[in-house]
Each structure stands twice: as C-alpha cells, then as structure tokens.
C-alpha positions, 0 to 999 in steps of 0.5 A: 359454282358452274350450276349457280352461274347457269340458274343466275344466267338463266333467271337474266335470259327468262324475262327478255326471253318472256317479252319478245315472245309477248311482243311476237304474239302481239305482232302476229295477231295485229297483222294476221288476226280478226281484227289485224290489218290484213282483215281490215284491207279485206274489209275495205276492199268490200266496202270499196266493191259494195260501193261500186255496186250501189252507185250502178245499182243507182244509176240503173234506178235513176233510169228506170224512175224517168222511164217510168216517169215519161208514161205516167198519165200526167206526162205521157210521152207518146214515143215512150208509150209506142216503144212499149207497146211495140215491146210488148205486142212484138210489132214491127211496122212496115216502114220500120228499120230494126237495129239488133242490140247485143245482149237482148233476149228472145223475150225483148225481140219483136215477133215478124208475123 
C-alpha cells in the first residue's frame, strides 16, 4: 500500500512539476533569448546611437553643401573663394591677424614664407 500511495502522490506532482518547468523555460528565453527583452533594449540602444550619428552626420553635409554652394560659378561668393585659396596656397597676408583653432592639423595651418 506505502509503494501505491508514492506512484498516486507522484502521478499528481509530475504534471505541475512539468508546467512550471515549461513556464521556466518560456521565462527564461523571453528575457534573456535572441529575441528576449534584454536583446531588444540592445536593440533599440543602437537604433537610438545610429540615429544620433545620422542626424551629425547630417548636419555636417548640410554644411558642406552651402560651402560648396557659395563657390559655385553661379553664386560665387568671393570671401569664400579667397578663404580656399588662402587654404590651399598657405598664404598669410601682411595685414592678416591669425586665429589658431584647437583641433586643426598641420595640413590646414598656412605656411609663414
């Protein structure tokens, strides 16, 4: 009778036993999965960063795209067009005052001859 009482008690604890474990399984992999939350905030983290990026990345061409805009033959600004040549020749004027920006490199400081 003691072995009948043990098969009857255990036949009623497998089931639950079964569902929780299913449930734990289920729990577990919908946080921590491939497709579980913690995957998802990792997700939306990079999506948040890469949108940061292309809104700079946007300004910056923005920018560009008037700079560029302004030495165009059909809107030729000449304070623009002098600045690149200075740039680009190294010239310093007698009467010019230097302003030294942090962050520039040797390529884009004008040569003193």
């Amino acid at each position: 009778m003691a072995g009948q009482d043990i098969s009857r008690k255990a036949r009623q604890i497998v089931g639950p036993l079964m569902g929780a474990a299913l449930m734990a399984y289920f729990a577990y992999h919908a946080v921590q999965g491939d497709r579980g939350l913690i995957a998802w905030w990792k997700l939306r983290y990079e999506i948040e960063k890469t949108n940061f990026e292309l809104n700079e990345v946007t300004a910056e061409k923005q920018s560009l795209e008037h700079r560029v805009s302004l030495l165009r033959p059909a809107s030729l600004d000449r304070d623009m067009l002098e600045e690149r040549a200075r740039l680009m020749l190294g010239a310093i004027g007698p009467g010019d005052v230097i302003v030294p920006l942090s962050g520039t490199t040797d390529a884009a400081k004008p040569r003193a001859d």
